[in-house]
C-alpha positions in Angstrom: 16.1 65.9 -11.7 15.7 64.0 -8.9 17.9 63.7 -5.2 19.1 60.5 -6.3 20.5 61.2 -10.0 21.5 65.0 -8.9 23.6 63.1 -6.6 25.1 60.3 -8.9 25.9 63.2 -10.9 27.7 65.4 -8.0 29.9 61.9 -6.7 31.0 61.6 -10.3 32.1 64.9 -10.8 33.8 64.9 -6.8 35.6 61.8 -8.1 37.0 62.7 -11.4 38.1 65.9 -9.2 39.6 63.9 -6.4 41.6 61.6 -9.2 42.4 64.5 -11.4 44.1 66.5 -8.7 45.7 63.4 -7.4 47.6 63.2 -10.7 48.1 66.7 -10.4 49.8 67.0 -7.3 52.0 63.7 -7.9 52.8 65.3 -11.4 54.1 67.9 -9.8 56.0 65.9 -6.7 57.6 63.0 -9.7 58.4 66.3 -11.8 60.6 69.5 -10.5 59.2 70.1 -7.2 59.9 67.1 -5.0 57.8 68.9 -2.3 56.7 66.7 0.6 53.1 68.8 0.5 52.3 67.7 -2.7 52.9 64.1 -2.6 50.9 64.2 0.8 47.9 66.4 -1.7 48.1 63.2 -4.5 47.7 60.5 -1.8 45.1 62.2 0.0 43.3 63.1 -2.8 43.6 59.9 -4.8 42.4 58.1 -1.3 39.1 60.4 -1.5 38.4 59.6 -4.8 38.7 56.0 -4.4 36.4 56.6 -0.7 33.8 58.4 -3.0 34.0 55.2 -5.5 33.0 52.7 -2.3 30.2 55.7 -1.2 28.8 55.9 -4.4 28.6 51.7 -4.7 27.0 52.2 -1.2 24.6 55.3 -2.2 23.1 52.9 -5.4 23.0 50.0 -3.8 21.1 51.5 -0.7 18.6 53.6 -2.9 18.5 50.9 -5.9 14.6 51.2 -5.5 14.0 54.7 -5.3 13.8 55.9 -9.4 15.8 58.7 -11.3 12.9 61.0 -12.1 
């Protein structure tokens, strides 16, 4: 596997992270817990996956001649 597609694969995986404990955290804040630290968590965390979206745009576009093998 190459530098390139290990590190599609490892932005993917950070961003389905990011989003997933986004929705986590603001599950929590919109459900019982109404926690200030856990709305800040969701925001921050959806903000890094949508950061990691624009990198990985910026990572394919900026290797788009360098192959997967």
């Amino acid at each position: 596997m190459s530098l390139k597609a290990f590190h599609i694969v490892f932005v993917t995986a950070s961003t389905l992270l990011a989003f997933g404990f986004g929705a986590w955290a603001l599950w929590q804040y919109f459900g019982d817990s109404r926690a200030l630290i856990d709305l800040v968590m969701g925001v921050v965390s959806v903000l890094a996956g949508v950061a990691l979206i624009v990198y990985g745009k910026f990572f394919l576009k900026k290797l788009k001649h360098i192959s997967y093998l």
